[in-house]
N, C-alpha and C positions, 0 to 999 in steps of 0.2 A: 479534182483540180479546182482551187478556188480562184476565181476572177479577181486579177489584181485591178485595185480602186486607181481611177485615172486618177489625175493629177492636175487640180486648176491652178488655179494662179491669185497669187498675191494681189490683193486691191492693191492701188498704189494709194500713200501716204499709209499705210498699214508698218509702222516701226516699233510699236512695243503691245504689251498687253493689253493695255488699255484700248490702244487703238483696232483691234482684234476685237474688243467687247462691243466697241462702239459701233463699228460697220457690222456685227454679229444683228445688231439690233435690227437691221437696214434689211437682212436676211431673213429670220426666222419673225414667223407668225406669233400673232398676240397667245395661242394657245402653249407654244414652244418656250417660248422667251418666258411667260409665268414660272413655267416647269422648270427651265435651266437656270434662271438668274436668281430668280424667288425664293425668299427665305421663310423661316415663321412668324409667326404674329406682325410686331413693326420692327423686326428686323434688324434689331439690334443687333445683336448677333452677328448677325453677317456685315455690318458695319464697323465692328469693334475690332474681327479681327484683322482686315487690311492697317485700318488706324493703329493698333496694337504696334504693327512689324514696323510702320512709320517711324512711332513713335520713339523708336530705338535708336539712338546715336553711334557709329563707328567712331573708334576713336586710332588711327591709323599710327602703325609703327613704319617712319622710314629708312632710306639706307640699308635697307636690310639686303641680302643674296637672292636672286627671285631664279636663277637656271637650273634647270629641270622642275620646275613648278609645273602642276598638276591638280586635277578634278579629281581622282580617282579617290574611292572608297573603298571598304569591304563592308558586305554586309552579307551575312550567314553563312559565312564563309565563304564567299565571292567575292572577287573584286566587278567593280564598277566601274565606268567608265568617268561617270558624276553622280553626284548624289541628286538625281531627279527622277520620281516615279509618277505614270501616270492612275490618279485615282481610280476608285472603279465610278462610274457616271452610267445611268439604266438608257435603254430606250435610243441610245444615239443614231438608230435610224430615221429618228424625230427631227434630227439636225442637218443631215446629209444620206443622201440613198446608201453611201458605202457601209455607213456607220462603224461600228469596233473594228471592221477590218482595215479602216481606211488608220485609224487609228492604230493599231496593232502593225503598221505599217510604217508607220512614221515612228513609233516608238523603239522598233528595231532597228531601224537607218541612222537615229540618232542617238542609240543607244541607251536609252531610258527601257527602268523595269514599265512593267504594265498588269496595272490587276483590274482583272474583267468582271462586271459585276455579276450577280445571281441574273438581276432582271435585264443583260444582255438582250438587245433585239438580234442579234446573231449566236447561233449555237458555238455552245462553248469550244466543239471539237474543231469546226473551222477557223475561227480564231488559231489555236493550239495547232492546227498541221498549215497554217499561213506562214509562223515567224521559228517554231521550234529552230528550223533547220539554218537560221541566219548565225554566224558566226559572233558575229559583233553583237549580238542584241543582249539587252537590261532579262533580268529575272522576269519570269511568267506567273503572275499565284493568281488566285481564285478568289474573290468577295463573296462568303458565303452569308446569305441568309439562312438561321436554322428555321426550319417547315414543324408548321404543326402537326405531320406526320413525318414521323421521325426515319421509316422506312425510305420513304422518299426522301428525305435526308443524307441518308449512310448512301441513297445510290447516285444521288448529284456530287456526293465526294467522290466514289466510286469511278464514276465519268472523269471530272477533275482530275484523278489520278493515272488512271487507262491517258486519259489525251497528254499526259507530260507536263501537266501544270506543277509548279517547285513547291507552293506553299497554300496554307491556305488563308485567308482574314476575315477574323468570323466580326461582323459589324454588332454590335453589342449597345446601342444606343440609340435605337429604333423600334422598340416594341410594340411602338404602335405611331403614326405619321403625326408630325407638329401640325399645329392651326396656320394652313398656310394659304394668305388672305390674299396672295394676288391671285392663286391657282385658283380659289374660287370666285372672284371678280370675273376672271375669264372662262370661266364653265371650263375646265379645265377637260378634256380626254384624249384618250392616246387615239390616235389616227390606224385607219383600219391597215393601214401595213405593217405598223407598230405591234409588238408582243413581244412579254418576256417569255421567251420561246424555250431558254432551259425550263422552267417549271408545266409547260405541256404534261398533262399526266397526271397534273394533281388536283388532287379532287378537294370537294370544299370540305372545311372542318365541320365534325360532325355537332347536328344543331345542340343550344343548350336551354333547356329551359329555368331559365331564371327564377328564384324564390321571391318574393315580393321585401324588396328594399335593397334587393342585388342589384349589381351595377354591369350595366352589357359592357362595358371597358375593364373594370376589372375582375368580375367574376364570370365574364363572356372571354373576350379577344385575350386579355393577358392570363388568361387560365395556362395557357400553353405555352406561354411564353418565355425566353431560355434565361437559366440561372447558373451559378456558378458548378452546379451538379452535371447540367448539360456541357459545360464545359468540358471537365474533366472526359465525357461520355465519347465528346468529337474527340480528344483527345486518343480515347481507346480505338476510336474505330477506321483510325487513318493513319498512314506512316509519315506521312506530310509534317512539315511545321508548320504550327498554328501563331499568328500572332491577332491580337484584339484592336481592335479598331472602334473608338471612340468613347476613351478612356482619359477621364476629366482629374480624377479625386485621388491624392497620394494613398489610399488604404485600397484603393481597388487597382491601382498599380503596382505595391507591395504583394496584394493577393493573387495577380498573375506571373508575377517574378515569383511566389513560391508554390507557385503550379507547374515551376519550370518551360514558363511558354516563351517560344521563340523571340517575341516582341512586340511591342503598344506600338498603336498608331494613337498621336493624343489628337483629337478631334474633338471638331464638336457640328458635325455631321454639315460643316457650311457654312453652318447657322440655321439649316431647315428640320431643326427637331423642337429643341425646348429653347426656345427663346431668352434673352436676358442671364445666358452662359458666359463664363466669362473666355475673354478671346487667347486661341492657342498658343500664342507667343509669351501670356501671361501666365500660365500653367505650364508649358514644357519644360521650366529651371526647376518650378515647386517636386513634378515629376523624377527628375532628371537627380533630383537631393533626395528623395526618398527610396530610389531604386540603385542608386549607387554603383550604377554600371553594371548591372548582373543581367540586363538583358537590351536589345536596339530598341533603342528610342528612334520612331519616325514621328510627323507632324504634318499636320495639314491645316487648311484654312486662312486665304488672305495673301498667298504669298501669289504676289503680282511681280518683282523682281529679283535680278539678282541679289543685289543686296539682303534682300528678305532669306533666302537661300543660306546666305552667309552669315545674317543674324542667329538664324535658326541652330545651326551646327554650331555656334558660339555657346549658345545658350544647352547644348547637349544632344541635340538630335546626331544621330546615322545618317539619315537620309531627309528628304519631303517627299509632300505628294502635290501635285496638282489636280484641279479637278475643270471649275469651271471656262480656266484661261485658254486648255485642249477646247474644249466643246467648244467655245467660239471660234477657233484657229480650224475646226472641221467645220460649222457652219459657214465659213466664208472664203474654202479651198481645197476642200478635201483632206486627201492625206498631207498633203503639200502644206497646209495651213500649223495641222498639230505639228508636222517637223518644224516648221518658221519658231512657233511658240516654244517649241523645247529647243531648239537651237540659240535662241533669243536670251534664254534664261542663261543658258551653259556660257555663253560668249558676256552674258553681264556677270555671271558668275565668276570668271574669268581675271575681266575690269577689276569688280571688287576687291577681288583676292591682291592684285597685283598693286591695288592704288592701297592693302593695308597691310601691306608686309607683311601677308602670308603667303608662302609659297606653295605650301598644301593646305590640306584640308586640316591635319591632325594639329598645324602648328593653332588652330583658332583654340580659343575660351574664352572667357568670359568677359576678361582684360582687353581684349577686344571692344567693348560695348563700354560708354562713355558713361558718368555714373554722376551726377549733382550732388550724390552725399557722399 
């Protein structure tokens, strides 16, 4: 029986994302706040892609029929309630004692998918017998990390599968952690409650010794590290659908669309890998024109509003993800916090729709978004 996460309360003046981030600040310690806000190097990156979704003008059709207007999607063959998922984010018991359950919680009450990451401070199987059984709830899948041992590997999917998770996201743009200059400013370490508790079990990679002019980063750490062969391998070893998660460049979006994979997530991990990326809003059309609909486009990174939400499915996406705007909404209320924030998005999502005459979702494209040339 898993203990359902109490339920605090809304700060007052707390009315959109921002202000979520801002009292998040007032909460979490210099250690936490490095780790969840923090990007790589100066952060470009994670500055580019809020200003990116900004920087997009709606261009509003009025007059139009808005009765029976709706949020609803499909995506992998399901319908959706909205097109809002929440990220996978590690460690969130860093943020709040409940951590992914409090989350996992809020994300089924308001009906958002939820993808749990590898490095969970709650095991995966709790999580998965918390929400399976809510009728209302968003999709369940898995953020997989591939392991340098690949046994351990096939049995974290294994797990994943046994517990009723729908899909899997293999994260594909992290082979090894960006230079990230706040985390170590603040002596960064996880707190002794803290642990990615799904990898319990695995032992360390076995040592290498280096030839002299080898490089421990790449003929050390990314020796092992997953390529498109490993792909196909997850591929064999799961019945799951697989979609890729932080996928920048139209010829590695072409070569998962002819791997027959489920679907990209276009990311760009935050902003906390390789710095000086360019921002998700600015790649998802490039995306979106090279793959030509043969597989779901999701997106992440930056999106703080509804409007953002709205831009995004103009520009080609299925769905978003959230990441950081949850983790603050659980640092300053628990479950109660991440439902505000994904209620918050769904009801501005809503506004948008309704002030641009769209009534759904399918009626958005492009024509949509206001254009100088």
């Amino acid at each position: 029986m898993n203990p359902v996460p109490e339920l605090g309360k809304i700060p007052p003046g707390v009315v959109t994302l921002a202000d979520h981030e801002a009292h998040a600040r007032t909460v979490l310690d210099d250690n936490a706040w490095a780790y969840f806000s923090g990007g790589a190097a100066d952060e470009i990156t994670l500055r580019a892609n809020n200003s990116a979704w900004n920087a997009l003008s709606l261009q509003p059709r009025v007059l139009r029929a808005m009765t029976g207007g709706h949020t609803r999607v499909t995506l992998l063959g399901r319908t959706l309630a909205h097109p809002v998922l929440l990220a996978p984010v590690a460690f969130q018991r860093m943020a709040h004692p409940d951590g992914e359950m409090a989350s996992a919680y809020a994300a089924a009450a308001q009906g958002a998918g939820l993808v749990l990451s590898t490095q969970s401070s709650t095991p995966l199987e709790s999580v998965a017998r918390a929400v399976l059984s809510e009728a209302q709830r968003g999709p369940l899948w898995f953020q997989l990390y591939m392991q340098h041992d690949r046994g351990f590997t096939r049995e974290l999917v294994q797990r994943a599968e046994q517990a009723g998770y729908e899909a899997l996201v293999l994260t594909v743009d992290a082979s090894c952690s960006g230079a990230r200059d706040r985390e170590r400013r603040a002596s960064f370490c996880l707190p002794p409650h803290v642990s990615a508790v799904n990898l319990e079990g695995l032992g360390a990679p076995a040592p290498i010794t280096l030839q002299p002019g080898q490089s421990a980063l790449f003929d050390g750490l990314l020796a092992t590290a997953p390529t498109w062969s490993d792909v196909e391998w997850l591929q064999a070893q799961t019945r799951l659908p697989v979609l890729l998660k932080g996928i920048l460049h139209e010829e590695d979006a072409r070569q998962a669309a002819a791997l027959q994979l489920a679907g990209i997530i276009v990311s760009n991990h935050g902003g906390r890998t390789l710095d000086t990326t360019p921002a998700t809003a600015h790649v998802l059309p490039r995306i979106a024109d090279a793959t030509k609909g043969e597989l779901p486009l999701l997106v992440d990174g930056g999106i703080r509003r509804g409007t953002d939400i709205l831009k995004a499915m103009a520009l080609g996406a299925s769905a978003v993800l959230v990441g950081r705007p949850y983790l603050y909404g659980l640092s300053n209320a628990g479950a109660l916090g991440v439902a505000h924030v994904l209620r918050l998005l769904r009801d501005e999502l809503e506004i948008a729709m309704a002030l641009s005459g769209c009534a759904t979702l399918e009626q958005t494209s492009r024509a949509l978004l206001f254009r100088l040339d």
